[in-house]
Structure formats: C-alpha cells, structure tokens
N, C-alpha and C positions, 0 to 999 in steps of 0.2 A: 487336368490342364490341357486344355488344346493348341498346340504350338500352331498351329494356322491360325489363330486367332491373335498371334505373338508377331511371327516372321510373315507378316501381309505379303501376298503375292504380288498383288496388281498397285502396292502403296507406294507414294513417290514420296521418298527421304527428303526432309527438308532440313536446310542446316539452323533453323531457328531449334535454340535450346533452353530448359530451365534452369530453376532452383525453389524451393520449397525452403521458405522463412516463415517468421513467427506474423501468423495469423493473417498471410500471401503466399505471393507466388514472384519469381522474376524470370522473363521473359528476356531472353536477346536473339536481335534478328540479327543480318547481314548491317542494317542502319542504324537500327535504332535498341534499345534496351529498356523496358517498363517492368517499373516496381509496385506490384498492385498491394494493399492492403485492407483485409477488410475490418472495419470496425466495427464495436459491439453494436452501436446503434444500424447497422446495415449498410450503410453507407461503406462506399470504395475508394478510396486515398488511392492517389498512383502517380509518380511521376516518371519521368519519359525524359531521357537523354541519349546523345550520339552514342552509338557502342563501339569503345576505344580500338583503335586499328591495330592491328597485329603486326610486333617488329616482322622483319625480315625469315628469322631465326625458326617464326612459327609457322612454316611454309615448305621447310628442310625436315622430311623422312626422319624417323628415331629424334631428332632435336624436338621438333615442332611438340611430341607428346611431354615434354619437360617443361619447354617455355610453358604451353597452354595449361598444364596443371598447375606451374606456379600464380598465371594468371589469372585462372578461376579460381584459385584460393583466396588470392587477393580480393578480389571480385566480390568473391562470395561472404568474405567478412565482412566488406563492406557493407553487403544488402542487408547484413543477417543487424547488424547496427542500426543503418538507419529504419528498419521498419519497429527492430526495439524504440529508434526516438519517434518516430510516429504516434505510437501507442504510448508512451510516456507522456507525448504533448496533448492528446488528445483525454487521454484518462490518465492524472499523475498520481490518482490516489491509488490507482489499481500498481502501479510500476512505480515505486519508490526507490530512488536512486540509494544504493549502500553506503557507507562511510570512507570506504577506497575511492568511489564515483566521486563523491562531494569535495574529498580532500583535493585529488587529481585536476579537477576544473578549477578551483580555487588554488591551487597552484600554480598553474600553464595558461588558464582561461580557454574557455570552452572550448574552442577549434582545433586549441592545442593537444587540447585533452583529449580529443575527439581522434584526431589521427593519431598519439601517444597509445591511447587503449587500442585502435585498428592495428598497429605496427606489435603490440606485445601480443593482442590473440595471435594474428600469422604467425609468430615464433612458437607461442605457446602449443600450436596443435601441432605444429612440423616438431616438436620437441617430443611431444605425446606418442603422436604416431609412430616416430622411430622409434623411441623407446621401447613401446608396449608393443608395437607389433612389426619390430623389425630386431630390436636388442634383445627383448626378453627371453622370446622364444627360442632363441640360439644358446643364450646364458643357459635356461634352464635341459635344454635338449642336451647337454655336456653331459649332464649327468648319465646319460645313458650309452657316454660314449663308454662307461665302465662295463658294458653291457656287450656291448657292439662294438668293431669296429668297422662295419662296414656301410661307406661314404652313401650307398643309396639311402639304407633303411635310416642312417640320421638325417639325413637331408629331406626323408618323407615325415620323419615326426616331426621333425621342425616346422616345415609345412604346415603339416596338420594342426599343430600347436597353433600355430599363428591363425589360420584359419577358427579352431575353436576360439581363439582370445575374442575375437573379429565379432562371432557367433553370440558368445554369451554377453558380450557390448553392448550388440542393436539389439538384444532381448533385457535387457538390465534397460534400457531407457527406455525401450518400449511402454513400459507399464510407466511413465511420468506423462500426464494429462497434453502438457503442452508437447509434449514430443508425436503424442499418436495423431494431434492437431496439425504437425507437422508433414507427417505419415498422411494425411490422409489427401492434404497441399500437393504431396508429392504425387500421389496414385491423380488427381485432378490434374496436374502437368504431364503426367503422359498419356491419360485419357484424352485430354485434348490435342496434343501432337500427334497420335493416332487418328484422331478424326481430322484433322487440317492433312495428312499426309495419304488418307484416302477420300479425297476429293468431296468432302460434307459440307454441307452447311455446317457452320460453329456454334451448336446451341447444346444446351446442359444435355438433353433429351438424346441427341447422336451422339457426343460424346461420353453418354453413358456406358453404351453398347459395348464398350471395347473393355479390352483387358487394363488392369493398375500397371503390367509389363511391358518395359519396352527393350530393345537391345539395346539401345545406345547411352543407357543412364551409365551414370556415375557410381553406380556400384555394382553394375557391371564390371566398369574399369578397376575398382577396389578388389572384385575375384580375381581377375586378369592377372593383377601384379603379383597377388600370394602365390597362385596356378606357378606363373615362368618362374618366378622365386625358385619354387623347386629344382626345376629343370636346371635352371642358371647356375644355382647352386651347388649342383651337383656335379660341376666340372671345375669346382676349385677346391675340389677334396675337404676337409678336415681340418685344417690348422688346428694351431692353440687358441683360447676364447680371444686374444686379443688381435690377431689376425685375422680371425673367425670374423671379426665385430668387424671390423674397417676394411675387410671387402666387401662385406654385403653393404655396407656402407657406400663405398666405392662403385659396384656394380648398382648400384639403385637405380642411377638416372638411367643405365640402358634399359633395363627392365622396365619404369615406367614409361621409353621411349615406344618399346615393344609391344605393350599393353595396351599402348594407346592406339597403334596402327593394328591391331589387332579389333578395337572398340568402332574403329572407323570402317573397316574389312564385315564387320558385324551388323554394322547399321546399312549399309546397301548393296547386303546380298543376304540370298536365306539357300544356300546348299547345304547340305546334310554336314561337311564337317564344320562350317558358322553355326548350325544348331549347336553341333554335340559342344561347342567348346564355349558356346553361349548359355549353357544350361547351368551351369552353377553359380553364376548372377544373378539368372532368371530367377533361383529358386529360392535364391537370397533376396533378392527384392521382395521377394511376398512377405519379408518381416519389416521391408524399409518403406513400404507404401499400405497402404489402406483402404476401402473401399470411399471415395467421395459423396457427399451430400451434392447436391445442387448448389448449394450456398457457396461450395469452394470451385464447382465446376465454371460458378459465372464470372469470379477473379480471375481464374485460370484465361478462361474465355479472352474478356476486358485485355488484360497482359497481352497473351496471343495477339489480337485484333488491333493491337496499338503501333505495335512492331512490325507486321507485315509489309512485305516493299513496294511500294507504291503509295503506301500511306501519307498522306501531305498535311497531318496534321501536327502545326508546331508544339515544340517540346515544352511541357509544363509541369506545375508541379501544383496538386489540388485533387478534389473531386471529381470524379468519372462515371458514365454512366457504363451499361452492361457491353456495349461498342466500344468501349477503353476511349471515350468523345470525352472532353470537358467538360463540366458541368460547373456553375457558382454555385454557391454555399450561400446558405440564408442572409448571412454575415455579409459575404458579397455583393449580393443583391442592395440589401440594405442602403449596404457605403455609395453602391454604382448610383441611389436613389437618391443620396443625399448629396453627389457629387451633382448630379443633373438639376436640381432644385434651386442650388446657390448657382 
C-alpha cells in the first residue's frame, strides 16, 4: 500500500461527503445532497434536495463531533430507506415487503409507518452499538480482572476486544452479496472524492486511478473511537462492572467528540503523526470498500456532479443522466406528448 497514493500532497480537501446505500451512492455538498440509485435496467434514479443546515452546536470544538454523528445517523437511515423504496417501487417482485412492513403501514398508513420504522432503526443500531461494542467488551474483559489487576493491561484487552468484535462484524457481512455491493458503492465514493479533490476531470477512467482509501471516511472515525476508548479509559481505573458500564457510557460523547476533530485534523493535513494515527482505519477500510466497476464509478460521478456549488440545477426527483442532469422517463415523454396534443 502506498500512503502517497492515500495522503495526496498537492489535493485540495473538499468538504462534499458520502454514503454508500443499497445499490447507490449519497452525495452531500455545502447546498445541496443527491441520492443516486442505480437500477437493474441501467437507468439512474436520483433525487436532489437542500442539505439540512447545521444547528449552532455543530460548529462548537468536541460538541460539533456528537451533534454531526447523531446527524449522519439520522441522515443516513434515511437514505439507506428511501433507496430500499426505490427499488421496491421500481422492481416489487424483487423486494417483497415482510409481514412487520405490511402490518405497520396498515396500521399508521404509509408516512407514518415510514418515519415510525426510520425513528426505530436510529434506536435500534444506537442500541446495538453500545451494546456489542461498548457493553460487551467490558462485561466480558471482567473476567480477567481475576487475572490482573492492573488498570493498563485491562483497559488494552478491552480495547482490543472491542476492536476484534468490530473485525469479525465487517468480515461476517462481508461475504452477504448485497453488502459487498455495498462495499464496492463505497470504494466508488471515495474514488471519486479523490479525483474531484485533485483537480480531474470526473470520469470513471480518472477516478479509477486512485486508491478505495480515503482519510476522512467514517470508519476511520469508527477506529478513532475504539483507539481513544483505551487511552480514556484508562484513567477511570477499574470499577465494579456497573460503574464500569455507566462511565464508559458517560464518557462516550467526549470521546466521540475527540474522534471526530481528530478525523477532521486527518482529512487536511498528511504529517507523519496524521499518518501513524490514520493507519488503522486505513487498514480497516480495505474490508469496508471494494474495488468499483465503472457501473458504480458513474453513480458515484452523477451524485458528485449534482451537488457541487455553483450548480443551478433545480431539485428534482427522477431519472438522471451521467452529469447527475435530469432526464424524462419514456412514461414522461409519453404523458408531456399527450398533454401537447389535447
């Protein structure tokens, strides 16, 4: 792996970012936010809306990294849903809604249901993640305080513990079709942020060139936290498991406050200790991304190209071409043809 191919010298950071959803990509600039998706037939669905203004709060050193990850969680549910209804509306034989789905809409009616299911996933993975890689690993490292009692060496298996859980997670879904799909979405989003951030043209062809790695992804920030975890850690000694549990609990929000200005410090600079402390993200990204086809490098593209500032094309929601442009739909055309006739 060539870290100058990672920590571009002469590249100029830009603060347009993604996300890698099923079977797209979502793009948000400083203006705007596109949700590209590609469908089986080739065709590119993508809609295009204002990107929600950041309170006050997200602007404030250590805060701002708390606000902004509860609101890319939010965010990101959202995406990660409506490109599922995309594909459901588009092919419904392929995406068959379950008997929870059917009963939930039939109870609340669709919009209800639709924000009711967005508001339970948020809970449900803030529920998971603490658990499994914030509880667990403390529960279970106890056991070695029979061992030990000394605050470093528990506080590094804890760590590591949690770290492995992390590990054997994104290699346990790796091997599910739609997830490497997903993987591969994600390596096409920072191929192409690499090529908008060293001054290219935006075609599959340049954005080949580059690494699936970039410093400022999101699981970057996922090592960041485990890394200070320890450190943090390790200066509230030992308790019993239930003191144990409700300050790590308690210290969370600093630590992912630190994490995050640490991910920001990451993306617009490349000195030697930004590498060394950038490098076990990096190395973990090569299980979260993928090498891209061309097929997902021109979503990636489209997305990108929709969002950049200066763009004046009003927000829609429909067909796009490889410019992330608007485009009608056969259907379109049709109705435009029949409206003009009467």
């Amino acid at each position: 792996m060539d870290q100058k191919k990672i920590f571009l010298k002469n590249a100029c950071p830009t603060s347009i970012g993604g996300q890698a959803i099923m079977e797209g990509i979502m793009m948000r600039g400083p203006e705007k936010t596109a949700v590209a998706v590609r469908l089986a037939d080739g065709r590119i669905h993508m809609k295009t809306q204002p990107t929600p203004k950041g309170s006050k709060w997200g602007k404030v050193p250590l805060i701002r990294g708390v606000v902004n990850f509860v609101a890319s969680l939010v965010q990101g549910t959202k995406v990660l849903m409506y490109s599922a209804d995309v594909l459901e509306k588009f092919y419904p034989e392929t995406y068959e809604k379950d008997k929870f789905d059917i009963w939930i809409e039939e109870k609340f009616g669709k919009e209800k249901a639709w924000k009711l299911l967005m508001a339970l996933s948020v809970v449900i993975a803030i529920l998971l993640s603490v658990g499994i890689f914030m509880i667990l690993p403390t529960v279970v490292t106890g056991l070695a305080a029979k061992i030990t009692e000394n605050i470093i060496i528990l506080n590094l298996i804890e760590g590591g513990m949690r770290i492995l859980i992390f590990v054997l997670y994104v290699l346990l879904i790796s091997n599910m079709q739609d997830i490497k799909t997903v993987f591969q979405y994600h390596g096409a989003e920072h191929k192409t942020i690499h090529c908008f951030e060293n001054g290219l043209e935006l075609t599959p062809e340049n954005a080949q060139q580059f690494y699936t790695l970039h410093p400022r992804c999101g699981t970057s920030f996922m090592m960041f936290v485990m890394v200070i975890a320890v450190l943090v850690h390790a200066f509230m000694g030992w308790p019993n498991l239930w003191l144990r549990i409700g300050s790590r609990l308690l210290v969370l929000p600093l630590i992912a406050g630190i994490s995050y200005e640490l991910l920001k410090w990451a993306g617009r600079s490349d000195n030697v200790i930004v590498r060394i402390l950038s490098l076990p993200g990096i190395y973990l990204q090569k299980l979260t991304t993928k090498e891209p086809e061309f097929k997902h490098l021109e979503v990636a593209i489209a997305a990108m190209k929709a969002v950049l500032p200066g763009d004046d094309t009003p927000y829609f929601e429909g067909f796009c071409d490889l410019n992330g442009k608007p485009i009608r739909s056969e259907e379109e055309e049709n109705e435009s043809a029949t409206e003009r006739t009467n």
